[in-house]
C-alpha positions in Angstrom: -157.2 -141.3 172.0 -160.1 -139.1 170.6 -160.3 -137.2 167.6 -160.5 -133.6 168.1 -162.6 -131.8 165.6 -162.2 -128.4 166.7 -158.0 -129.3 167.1 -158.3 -130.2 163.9 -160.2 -127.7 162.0 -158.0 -124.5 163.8 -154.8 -126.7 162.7 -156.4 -126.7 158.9 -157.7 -122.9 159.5 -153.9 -121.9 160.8 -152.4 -123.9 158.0 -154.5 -122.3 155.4 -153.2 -119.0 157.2 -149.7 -119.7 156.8 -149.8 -121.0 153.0 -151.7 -117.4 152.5 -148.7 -115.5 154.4 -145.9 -117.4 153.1 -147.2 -117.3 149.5 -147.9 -113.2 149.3 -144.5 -113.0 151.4 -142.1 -115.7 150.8 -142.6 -117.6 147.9 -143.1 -114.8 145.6 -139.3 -113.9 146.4 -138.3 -116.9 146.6 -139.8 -118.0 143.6 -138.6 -115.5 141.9 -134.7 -115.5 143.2 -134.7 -119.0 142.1 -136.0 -118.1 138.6 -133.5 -115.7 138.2 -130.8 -117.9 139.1 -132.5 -120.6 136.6 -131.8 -118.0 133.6 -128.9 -117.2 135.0 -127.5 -120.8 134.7 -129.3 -121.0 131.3 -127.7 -118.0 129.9 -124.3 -118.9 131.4 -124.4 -122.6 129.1 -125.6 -120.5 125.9 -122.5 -118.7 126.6 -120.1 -121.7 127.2 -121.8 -123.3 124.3 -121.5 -120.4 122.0 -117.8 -120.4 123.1 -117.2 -124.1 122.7 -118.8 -123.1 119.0 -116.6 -120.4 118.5 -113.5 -122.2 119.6 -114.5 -125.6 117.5 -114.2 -123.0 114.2 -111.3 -121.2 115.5 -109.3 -124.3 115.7 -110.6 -125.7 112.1 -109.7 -121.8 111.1 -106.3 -123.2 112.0 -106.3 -126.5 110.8 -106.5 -124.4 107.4 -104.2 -122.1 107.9 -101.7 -124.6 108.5 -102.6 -126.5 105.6 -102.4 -123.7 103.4 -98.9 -122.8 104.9 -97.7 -126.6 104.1 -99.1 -126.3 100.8 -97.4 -123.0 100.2 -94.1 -124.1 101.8 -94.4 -127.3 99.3 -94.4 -125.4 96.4 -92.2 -123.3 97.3 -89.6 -126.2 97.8 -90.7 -127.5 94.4 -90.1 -124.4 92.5 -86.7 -124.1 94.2 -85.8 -127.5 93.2 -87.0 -126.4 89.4 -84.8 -123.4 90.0 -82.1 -124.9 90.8 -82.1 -127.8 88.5 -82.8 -125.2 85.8 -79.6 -123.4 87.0 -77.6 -127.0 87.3 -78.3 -127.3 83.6 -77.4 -124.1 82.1 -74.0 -124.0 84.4 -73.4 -127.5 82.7 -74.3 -126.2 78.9 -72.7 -123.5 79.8 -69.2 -125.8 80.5 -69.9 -127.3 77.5 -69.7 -124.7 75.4 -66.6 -123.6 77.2 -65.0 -126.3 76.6 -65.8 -126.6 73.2 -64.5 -123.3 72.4 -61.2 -124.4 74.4 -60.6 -127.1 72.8 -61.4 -125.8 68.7 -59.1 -122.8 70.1 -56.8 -125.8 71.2 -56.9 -127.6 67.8 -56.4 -124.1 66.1 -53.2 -123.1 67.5 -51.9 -127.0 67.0 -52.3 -126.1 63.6 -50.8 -123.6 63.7 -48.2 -124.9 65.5 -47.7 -127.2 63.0 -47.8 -125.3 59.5 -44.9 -123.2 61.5 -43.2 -126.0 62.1 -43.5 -127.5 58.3 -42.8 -124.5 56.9 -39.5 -123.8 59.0 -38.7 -127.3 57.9 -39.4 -126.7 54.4 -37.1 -123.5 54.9 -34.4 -125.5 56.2 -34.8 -128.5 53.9 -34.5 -125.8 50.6 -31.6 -124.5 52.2 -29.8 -127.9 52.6 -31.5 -129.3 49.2 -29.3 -126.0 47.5 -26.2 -127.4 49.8 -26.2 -130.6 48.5 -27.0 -129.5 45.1 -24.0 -127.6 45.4 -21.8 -129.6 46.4 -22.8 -132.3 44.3 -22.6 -129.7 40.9 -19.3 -128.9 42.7 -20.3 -125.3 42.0 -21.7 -122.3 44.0 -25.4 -121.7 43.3 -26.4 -118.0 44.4 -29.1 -117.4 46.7 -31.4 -115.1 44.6 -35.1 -114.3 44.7 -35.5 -116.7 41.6 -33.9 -120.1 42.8 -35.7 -119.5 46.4 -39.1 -119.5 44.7 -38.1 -122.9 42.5 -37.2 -124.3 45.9 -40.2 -123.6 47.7 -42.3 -124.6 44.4 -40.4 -127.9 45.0 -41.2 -127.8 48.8 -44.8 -127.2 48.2 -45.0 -130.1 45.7 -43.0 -132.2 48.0 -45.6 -130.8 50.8 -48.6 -131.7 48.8 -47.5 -135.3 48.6 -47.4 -135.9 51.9 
């Protein structure tokens, strides 16, 4: 096998030839398609990574929001317990009071009850005191206005005692 030089030198000559052609004609576009598609790609992960960005504060946005509306639905349980504990005890001072005034009202009308009672006692007791009197005198005592009031004088001293 012999070395060519001529073979060889129109092989480097063509070859120069086609690197000339295919870079004014082909690389230039292709080169360039492929840089475009290179930005392309870039821009498209600036985007995904802006929107990954945007959804990481979104959702701590949310996180917030929710624990504000915990914290707000807290206190607003708390404040409706104080409410209504508040409530409990003015309905229960409330029934205390009623039912102090019920019984003093009660305990009035007792005593009332009762100085009725004593004095239709007394009442009857003059009348059988003057009775017996009476009977025991063996003579008839009038009922006037001045032996009534020396009966109930009596009653009323008899009442004091007691």
């Amino acid at each position: 096998m012999s070395f060519v030089w001529e073979s060889s030198v129109l092989a480097i000559i063509a070859f120069g030839i086609l690197y000339f052609l295919l870079n004014k004609y082909a690389f230039g576009p292709l080169f360039s398609v492929m840089e475009k598609r290179r930005e392309l790609v870039l821009q498209q992960m600036n985007e995904a990574a802006q929107t990954r960005e945007q959804a990481v504060s979104y959702v701590e946005e949310q996180k917030q929001a929710l624990q504000t509306a915990r914290k707000e639905a807290l206190e607003i349980i708390e404040q409706s317990r104080q409410t209504s504990s508040k409530q409990t005890e003015q309905l229960i001072d409330q029934a205390k009071v009623e039912a102090s005034r019920i019984k003093e009202e009660a305990v009035r009308d007792i005593q009332n009850e009762k100085n009725k009672a004593v004095e239709e006692l007394r009442g009857e007791l003059g009348a059988a005191s003057v009775k017996i009197a009476s009977k025991l005198l063996q003579k008839e005592v009038s009922s006037d206005p001045e032996q009534e009031a020396l009966v109930d004088q009596y009653l009323k001293e008899v009442g004091g005692r007691s």
